[in-house]
VOPADO-359617 format. One record per residue: residue number from 1; x negated, y, z of N, C-alpha, C in turn. Coordinates in Angstrom, 2 decimals. Layout:
   resi       nc1       nc2       nc3      cac1      cac2      cac3       cc1       cc2       cc3
    NUM         X         Y         Z         X         Y         Z         X         Y         Z
...
% end
This chain:
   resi       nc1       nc2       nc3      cac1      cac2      cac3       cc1       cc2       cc3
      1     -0.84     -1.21      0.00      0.00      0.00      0.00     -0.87      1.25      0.00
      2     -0.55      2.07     -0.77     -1.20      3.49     -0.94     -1.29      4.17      0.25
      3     -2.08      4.54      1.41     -1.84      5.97      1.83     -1.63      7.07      1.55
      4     -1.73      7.36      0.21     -1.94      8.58     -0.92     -0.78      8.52     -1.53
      5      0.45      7.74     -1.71      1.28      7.46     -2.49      2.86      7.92     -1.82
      6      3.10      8.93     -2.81      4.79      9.16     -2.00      5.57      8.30     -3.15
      7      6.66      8.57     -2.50      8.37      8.36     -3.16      9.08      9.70     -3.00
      8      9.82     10.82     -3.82     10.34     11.88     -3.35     11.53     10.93     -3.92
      9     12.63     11.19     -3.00     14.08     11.12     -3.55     14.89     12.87     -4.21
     10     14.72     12.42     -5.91     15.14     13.48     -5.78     16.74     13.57     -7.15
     11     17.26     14.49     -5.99     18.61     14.82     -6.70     18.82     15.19     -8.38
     12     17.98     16.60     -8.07     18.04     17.36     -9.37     18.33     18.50     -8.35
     13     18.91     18.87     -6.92     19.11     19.83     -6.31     17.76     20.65     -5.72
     14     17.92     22.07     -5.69     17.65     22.86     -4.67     16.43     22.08     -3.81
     15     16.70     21.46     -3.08     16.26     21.08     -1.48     15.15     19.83     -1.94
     16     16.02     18.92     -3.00     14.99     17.57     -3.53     13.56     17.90     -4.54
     17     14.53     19.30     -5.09     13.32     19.68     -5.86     12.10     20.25     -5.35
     18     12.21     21.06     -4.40     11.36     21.99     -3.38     10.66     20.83     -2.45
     19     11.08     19.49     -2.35     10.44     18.07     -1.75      9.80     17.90     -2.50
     20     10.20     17.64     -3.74      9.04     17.35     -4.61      7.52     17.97     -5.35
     21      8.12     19.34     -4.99      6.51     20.53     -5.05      5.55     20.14     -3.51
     22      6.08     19.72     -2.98      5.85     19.37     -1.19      4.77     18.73     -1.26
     23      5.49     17.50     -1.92      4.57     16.43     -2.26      3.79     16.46     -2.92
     24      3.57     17.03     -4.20      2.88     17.01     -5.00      2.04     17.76     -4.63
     25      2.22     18.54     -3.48      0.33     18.93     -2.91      0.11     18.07     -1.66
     26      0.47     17.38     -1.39      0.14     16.69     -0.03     -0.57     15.49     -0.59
     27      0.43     14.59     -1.57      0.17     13.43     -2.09     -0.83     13.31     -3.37
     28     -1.54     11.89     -3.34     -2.12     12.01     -5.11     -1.17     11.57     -5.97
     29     -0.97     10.49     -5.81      0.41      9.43     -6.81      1.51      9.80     -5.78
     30      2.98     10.77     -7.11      4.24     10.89     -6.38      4.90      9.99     -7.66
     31      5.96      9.42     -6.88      6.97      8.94     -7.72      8.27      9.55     -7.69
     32      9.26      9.53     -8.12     11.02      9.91     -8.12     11.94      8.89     -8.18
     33     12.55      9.24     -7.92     13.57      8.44     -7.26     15.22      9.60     -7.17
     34     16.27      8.89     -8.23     17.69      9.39     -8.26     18.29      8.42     -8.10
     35     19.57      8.49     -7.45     21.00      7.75     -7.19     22.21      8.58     -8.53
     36     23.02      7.36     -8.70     23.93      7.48     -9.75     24.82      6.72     -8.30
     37     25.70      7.43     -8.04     26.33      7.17     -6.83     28.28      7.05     -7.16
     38     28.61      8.02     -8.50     29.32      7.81     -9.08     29.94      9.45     -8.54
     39     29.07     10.36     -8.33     29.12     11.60     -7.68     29.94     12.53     -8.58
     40     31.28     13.35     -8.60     31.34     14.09     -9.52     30.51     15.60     -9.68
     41     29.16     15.27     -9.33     28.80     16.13     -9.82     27.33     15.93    -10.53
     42     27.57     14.77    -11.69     26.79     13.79    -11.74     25.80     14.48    -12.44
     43     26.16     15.54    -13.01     25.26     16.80    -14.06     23.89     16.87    -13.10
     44     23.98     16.83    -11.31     22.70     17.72    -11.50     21.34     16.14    -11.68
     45     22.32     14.73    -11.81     20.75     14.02    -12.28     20.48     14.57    -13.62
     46     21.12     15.07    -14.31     20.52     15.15    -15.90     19.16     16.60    -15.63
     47     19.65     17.36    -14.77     18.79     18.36    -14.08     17.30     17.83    -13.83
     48     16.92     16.18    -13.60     15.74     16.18    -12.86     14.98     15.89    -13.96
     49     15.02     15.96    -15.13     13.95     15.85    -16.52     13.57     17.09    -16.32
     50     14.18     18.11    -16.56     13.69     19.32    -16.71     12.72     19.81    -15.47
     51     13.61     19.40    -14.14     12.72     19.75    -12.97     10.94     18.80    -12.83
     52     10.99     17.57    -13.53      9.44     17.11    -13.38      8.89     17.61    -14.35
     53      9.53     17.76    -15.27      8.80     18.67    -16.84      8.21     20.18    -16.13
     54      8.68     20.74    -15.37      8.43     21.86    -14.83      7.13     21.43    -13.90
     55      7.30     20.14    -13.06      6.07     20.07    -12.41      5.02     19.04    -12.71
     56      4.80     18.80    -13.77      4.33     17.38    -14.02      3.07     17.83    -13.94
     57      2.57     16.83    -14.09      0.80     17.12    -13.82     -0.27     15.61    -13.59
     58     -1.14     15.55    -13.28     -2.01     13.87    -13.28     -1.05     13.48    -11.70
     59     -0.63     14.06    -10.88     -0.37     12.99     -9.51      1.20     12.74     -9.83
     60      1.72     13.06    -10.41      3.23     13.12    -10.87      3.60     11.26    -11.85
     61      3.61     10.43    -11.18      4.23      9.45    -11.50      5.56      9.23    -12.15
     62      5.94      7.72    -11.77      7.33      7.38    -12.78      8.17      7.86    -11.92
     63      9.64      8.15    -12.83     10.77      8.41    -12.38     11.58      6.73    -12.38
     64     12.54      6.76    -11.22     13.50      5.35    -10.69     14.90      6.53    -10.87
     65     15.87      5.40    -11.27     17.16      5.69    -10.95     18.04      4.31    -11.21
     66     18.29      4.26     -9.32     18.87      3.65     -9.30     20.76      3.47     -9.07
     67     21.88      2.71     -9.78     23.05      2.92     -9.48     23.45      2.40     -8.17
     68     24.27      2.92     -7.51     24.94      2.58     -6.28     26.73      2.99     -6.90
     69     27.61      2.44     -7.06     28.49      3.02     -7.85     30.12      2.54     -6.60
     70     29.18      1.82     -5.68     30.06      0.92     -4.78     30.75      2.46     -3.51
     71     29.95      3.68     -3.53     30.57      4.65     -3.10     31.71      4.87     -3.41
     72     31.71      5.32     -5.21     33.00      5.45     -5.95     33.84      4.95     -5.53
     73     33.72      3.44     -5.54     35.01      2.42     -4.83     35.42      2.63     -3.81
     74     35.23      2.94     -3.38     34.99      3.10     -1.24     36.08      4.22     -1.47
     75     35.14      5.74     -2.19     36.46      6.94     -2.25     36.90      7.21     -0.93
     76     37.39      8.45     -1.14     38.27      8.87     -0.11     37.07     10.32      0.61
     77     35.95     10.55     -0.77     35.67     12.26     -0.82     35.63     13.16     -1.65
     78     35.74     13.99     -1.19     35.58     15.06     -2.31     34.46     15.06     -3.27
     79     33.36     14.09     -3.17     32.19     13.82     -3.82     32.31     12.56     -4.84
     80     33.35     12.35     -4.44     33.51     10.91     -5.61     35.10     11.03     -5.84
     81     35.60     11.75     -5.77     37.10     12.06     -6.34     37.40     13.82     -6.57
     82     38.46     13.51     -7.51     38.90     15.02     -7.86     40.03     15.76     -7.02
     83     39.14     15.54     -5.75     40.34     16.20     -5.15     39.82     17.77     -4.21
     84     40.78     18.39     -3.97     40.52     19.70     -3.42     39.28     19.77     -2.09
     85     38.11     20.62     -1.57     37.07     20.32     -0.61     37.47     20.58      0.43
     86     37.79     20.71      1.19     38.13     20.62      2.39     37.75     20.34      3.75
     87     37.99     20.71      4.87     37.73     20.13      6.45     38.96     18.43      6.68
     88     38.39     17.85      7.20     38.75     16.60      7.62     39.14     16.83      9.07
     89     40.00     16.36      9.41     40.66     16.22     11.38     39.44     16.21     12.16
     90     38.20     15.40     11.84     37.50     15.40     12.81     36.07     16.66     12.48
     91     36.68     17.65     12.01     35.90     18.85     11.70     34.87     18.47     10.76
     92     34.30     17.80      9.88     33.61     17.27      9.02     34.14     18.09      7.81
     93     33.31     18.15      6.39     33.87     18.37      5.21     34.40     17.22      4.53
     94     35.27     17.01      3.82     35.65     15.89      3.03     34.45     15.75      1.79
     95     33.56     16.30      1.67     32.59     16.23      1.18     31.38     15.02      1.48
     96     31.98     14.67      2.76     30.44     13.95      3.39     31.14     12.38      2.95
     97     30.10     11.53      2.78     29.65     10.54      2.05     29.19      9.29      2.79
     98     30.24      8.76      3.99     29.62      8.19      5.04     28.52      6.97      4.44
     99     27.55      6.89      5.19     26.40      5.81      5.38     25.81      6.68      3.84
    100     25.76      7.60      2.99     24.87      7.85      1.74     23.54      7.93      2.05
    101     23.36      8.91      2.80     21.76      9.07      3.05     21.26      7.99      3.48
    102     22.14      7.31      4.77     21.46      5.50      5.09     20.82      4.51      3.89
    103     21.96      5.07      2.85     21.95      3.57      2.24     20.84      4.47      0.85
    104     20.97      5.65      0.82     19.80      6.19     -0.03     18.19      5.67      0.68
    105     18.34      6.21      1.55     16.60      5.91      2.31     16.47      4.43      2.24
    106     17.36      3.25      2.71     17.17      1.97      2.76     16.79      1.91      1.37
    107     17.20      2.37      0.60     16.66      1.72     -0.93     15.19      2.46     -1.70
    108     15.34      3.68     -0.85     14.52      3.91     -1.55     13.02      3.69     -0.54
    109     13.36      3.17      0.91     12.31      2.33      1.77     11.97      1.15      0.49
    110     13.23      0.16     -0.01     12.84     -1.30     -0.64     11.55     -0.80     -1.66
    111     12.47      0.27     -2.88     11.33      0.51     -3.96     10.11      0.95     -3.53
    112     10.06      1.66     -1.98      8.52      2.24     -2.50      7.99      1.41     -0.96
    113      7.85      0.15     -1.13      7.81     -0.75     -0.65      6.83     -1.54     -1.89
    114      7.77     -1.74     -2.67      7.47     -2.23     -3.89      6.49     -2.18     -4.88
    115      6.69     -0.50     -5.00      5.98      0.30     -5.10      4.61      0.54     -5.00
    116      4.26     -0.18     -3.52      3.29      0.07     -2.59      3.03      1.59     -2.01
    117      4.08      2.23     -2.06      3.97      4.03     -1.66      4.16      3.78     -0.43
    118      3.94      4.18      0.61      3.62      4.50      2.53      4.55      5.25      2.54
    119      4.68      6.52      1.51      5.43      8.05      2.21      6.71      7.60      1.73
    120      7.76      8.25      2.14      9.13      8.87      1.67      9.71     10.07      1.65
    121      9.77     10.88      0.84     10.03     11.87      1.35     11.58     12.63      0.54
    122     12.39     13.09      1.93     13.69     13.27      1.51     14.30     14.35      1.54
    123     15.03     15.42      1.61     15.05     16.52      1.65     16.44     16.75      2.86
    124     16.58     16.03      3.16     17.69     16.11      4.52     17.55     17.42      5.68
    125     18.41     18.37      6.15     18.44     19.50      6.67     18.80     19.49      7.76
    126     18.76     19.57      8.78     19.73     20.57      9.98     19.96     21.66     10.45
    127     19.19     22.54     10.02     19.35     23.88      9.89     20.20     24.51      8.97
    128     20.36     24.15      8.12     20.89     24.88      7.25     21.96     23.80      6.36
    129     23.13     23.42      6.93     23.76     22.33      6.24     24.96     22.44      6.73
    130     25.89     21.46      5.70     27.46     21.08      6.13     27.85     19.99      7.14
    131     26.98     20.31      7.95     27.29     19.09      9.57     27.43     17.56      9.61
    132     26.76     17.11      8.38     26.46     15.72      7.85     25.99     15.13      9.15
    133     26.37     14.15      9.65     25.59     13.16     10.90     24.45     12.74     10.08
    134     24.28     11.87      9.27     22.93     11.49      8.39     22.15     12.69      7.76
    135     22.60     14.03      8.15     21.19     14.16      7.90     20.67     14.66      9.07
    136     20.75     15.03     10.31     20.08     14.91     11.33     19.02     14.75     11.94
    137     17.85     15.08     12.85     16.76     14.53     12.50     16.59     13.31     13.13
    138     17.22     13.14     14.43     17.30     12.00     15.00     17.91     10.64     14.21
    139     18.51     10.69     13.36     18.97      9.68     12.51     18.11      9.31     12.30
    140     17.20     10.45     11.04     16.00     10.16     10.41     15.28      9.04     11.30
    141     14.83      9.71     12.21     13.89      9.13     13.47     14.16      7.66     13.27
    142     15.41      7.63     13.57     15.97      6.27     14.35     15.44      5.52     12.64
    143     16.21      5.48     11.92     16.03      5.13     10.82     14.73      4.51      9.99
    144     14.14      5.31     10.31     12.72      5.11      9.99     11.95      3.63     10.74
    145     12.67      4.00     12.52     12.01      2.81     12.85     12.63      1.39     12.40
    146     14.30      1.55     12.22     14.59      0.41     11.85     14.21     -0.35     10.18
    147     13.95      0.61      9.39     13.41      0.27      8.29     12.35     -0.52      8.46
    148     11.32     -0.04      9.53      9.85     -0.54      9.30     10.17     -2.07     10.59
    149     10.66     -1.86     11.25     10.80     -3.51     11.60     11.55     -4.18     10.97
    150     12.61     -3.74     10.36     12.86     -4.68      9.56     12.42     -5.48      7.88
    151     11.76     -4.49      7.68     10.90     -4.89      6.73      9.28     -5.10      6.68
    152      9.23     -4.80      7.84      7.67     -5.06      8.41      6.50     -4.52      7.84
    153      6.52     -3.55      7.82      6.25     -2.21      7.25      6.18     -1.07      8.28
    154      5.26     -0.15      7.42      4.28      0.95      7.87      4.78      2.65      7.43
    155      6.14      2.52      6.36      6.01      3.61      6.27      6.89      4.85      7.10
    156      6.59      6.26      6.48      6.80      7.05      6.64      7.85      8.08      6.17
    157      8.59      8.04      6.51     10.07      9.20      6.33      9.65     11.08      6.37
    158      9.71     11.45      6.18      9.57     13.05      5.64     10.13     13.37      5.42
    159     10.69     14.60      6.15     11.54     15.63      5.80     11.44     17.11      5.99
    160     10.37     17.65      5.24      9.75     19.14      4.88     10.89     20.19      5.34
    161     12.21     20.04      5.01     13.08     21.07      4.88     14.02     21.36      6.17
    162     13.63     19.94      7.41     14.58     19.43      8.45     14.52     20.96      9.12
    163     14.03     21.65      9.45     13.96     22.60     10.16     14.04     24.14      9.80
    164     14.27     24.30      8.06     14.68     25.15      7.65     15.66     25.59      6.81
    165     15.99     27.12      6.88     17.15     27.15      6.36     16.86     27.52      4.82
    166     18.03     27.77      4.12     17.72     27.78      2.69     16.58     29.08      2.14
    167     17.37     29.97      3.16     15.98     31.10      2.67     14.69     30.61      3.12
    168     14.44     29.92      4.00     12.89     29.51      4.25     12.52     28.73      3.05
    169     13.59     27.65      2.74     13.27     27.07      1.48     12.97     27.35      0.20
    170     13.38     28.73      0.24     13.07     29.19     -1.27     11.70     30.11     -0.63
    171     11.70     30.43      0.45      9.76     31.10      0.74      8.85     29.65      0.42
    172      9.13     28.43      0.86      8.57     27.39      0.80      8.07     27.32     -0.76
    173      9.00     27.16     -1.94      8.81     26.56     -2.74      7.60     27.72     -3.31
    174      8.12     28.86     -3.30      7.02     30.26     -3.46      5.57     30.08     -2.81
    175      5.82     29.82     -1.91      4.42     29.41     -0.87      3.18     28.34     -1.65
    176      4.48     27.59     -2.47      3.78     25.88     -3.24      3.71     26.27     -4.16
    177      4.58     27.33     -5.50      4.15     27.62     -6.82      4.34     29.08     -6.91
    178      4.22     29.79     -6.08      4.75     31.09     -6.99      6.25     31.42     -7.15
    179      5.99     32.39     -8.24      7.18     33.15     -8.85      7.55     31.72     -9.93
    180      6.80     31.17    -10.61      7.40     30.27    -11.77      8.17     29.07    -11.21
    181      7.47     28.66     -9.92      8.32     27.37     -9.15      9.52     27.84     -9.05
    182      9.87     28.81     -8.42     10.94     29.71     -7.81     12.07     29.60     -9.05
    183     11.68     30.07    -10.25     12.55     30.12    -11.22     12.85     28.81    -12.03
    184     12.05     28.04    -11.67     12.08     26.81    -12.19     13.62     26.24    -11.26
    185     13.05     25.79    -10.00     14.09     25.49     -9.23     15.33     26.59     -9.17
    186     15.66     27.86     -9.34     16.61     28.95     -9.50     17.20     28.23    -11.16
    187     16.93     28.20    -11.60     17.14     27.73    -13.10     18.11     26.52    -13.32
    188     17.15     25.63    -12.83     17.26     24.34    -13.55     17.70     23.57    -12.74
    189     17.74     23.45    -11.51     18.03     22.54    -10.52     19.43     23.10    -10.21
    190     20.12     22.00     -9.72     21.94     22.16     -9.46     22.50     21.47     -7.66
    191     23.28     22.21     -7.17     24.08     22.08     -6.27     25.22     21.81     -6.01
    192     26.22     22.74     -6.77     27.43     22.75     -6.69     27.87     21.22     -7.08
    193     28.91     21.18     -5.92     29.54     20.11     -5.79     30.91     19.41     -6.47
    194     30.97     20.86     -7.46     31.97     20.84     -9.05     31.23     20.49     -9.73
    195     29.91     20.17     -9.80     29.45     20.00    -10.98     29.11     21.22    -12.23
    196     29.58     22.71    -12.17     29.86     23.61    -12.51     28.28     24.55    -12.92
    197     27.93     24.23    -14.50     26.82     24.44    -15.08     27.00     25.83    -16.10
    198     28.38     26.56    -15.91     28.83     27.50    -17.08     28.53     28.84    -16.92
    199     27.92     29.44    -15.25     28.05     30.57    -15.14     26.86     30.55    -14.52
    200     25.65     31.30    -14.80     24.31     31.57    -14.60     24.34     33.05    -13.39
    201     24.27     32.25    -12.16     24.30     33.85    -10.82     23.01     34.13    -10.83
    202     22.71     34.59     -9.72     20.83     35.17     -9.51     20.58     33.95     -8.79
    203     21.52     32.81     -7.99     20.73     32.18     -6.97     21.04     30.50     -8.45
    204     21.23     30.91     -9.67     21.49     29.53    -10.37     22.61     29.59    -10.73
    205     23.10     28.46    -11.31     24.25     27.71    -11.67     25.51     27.54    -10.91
    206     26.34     27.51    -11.22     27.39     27.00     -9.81     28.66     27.58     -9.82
    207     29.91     26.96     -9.20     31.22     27.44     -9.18     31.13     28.68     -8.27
    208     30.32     28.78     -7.63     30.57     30.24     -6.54     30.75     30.28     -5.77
    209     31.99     28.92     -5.61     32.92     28.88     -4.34     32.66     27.84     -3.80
    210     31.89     26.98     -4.19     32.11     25.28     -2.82     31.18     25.64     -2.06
    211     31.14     24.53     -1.10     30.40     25.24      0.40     28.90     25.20     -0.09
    212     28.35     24.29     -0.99     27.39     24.45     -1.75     26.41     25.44     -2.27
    213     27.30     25.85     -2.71     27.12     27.37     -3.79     27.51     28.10     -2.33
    214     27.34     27.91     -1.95     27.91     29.58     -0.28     26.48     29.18     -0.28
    215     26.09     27.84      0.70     24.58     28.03      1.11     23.57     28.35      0.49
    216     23.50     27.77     -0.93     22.30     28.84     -1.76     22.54     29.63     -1.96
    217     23.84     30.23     -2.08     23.90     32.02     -2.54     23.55     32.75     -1.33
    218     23.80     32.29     -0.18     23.33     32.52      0.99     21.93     32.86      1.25
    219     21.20     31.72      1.11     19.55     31.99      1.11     19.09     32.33      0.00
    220     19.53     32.79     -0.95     19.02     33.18     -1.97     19.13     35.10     -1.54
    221     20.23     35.13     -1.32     20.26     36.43     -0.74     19.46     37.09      0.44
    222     19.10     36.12      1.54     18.38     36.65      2.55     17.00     36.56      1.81
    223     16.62     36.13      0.85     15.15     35.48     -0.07     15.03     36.59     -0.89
    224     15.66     37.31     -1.30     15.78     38.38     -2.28     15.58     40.14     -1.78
    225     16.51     39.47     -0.41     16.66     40.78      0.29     15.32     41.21      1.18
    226     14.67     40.03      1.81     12.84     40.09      2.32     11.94     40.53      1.08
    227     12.37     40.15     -0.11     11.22     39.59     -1.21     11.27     41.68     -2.15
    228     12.64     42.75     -1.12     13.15     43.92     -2.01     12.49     45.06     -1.35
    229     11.91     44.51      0.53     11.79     45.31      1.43     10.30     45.71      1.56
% end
């Protein structure tokens, strides 16, 4: 197994993409890694060609995409059905995706296992998020250890972004490339949870309105408003 070797899981979003500039200075060999989850907002994987084209380089490895489509079936969110976004009774968004991130990291523990990659690295938040239990950091934590005993294994879970909010994230990605990273990920990388690729804002792409598009228009604004002063 590589010590030198990540896995970024990445969306095509914001947060996966800014993981993956992360890595690519930490690590020598990065790989990628997307879920086809049966998400309606399946546009932003078509997003992650453009986003490694933007960062490719000698440590920039293969891209994985793997289907999980057994979400779809399951149903009953706003992420895999067409239905209105909403709060749920137990204060949650109907947005959240129970066991996704679990069953994302478990797989993408198997491949870069496989792989022989040590790292993982995921872009999961608590600072700055829609009150997901999985993404948490203590999950992470927990998670991590049950991966590695149960597969008897050494690696490592990462999460660069756990502690910041979106405007830190867009100083981050600036910090790792500049002004061109910045626009790369402002550009090309997608959030919105419509799927909604038709209207070009200052913080990207996006319907405007899902809770999505609030949080990057959000830190894009406090990122703009430091970056004016």
């Amino acid at each position: 197994m590589r010590d030198d070797g990540a896995l970024v899981l990445l969306s095509g979003g914001q947060d996966s993409a800014t993981c993956l500039a992360w890595a690519l200075d930490r690590f020598s060999h990065v790989e990628t890694l997307g879920f086809d989850y049966g998400q309606r907002h399946k546009v932003e994987l078509e997003c992650r060609d453009a986003l490694r084209a933007g960062m490719a380089g000698p440590r920039l490895g293969p891209d994985h995409t793997l289907s999980i489509p057994t979400f779809a079936e399951i149903g009953g969110t706003a992420l895999t059905e067409q239905v209105e976004i909403a709060m749920r009774e137990d204060g949650l968004p109907n947005t959240f995706v129970p066991g996704r991130n679990i069953v994302f990291l478990t797989f993408a523990a198997a491949l870069a296992t496989r792989r022989g990659l040590k790292h993982v690295v995921a872009g999961m938040c608590e600072t700055d998020y829609s009150g997901y239990p999985d993404c948490r950091d203590d999950t992470i934590k927990s998670l991590q250890a049950t991966l590695n005993l149960g597969m008897a294994t050494r690696l490592v879970l990462h999460t660069p972004l756990m502690w910041r909010d979106k405007k830190e994230t867009w100083d981050l990605a600036e910090a790792l490339g500049g002004a061109p990273l910045v626009e790369l990920i402002r550009r090309e990388s997608h959030s919105c949870y419509k799927g909604e690729r038709a209207t070009l804002h200052p913080w990207g792409f996006g319907c405007g309105t899902c809770p999505a598009c609030h949080l990057r228009a959000r830190g894009w604004e406090a990122y703009a408003e430091a970056h004016a002063n």
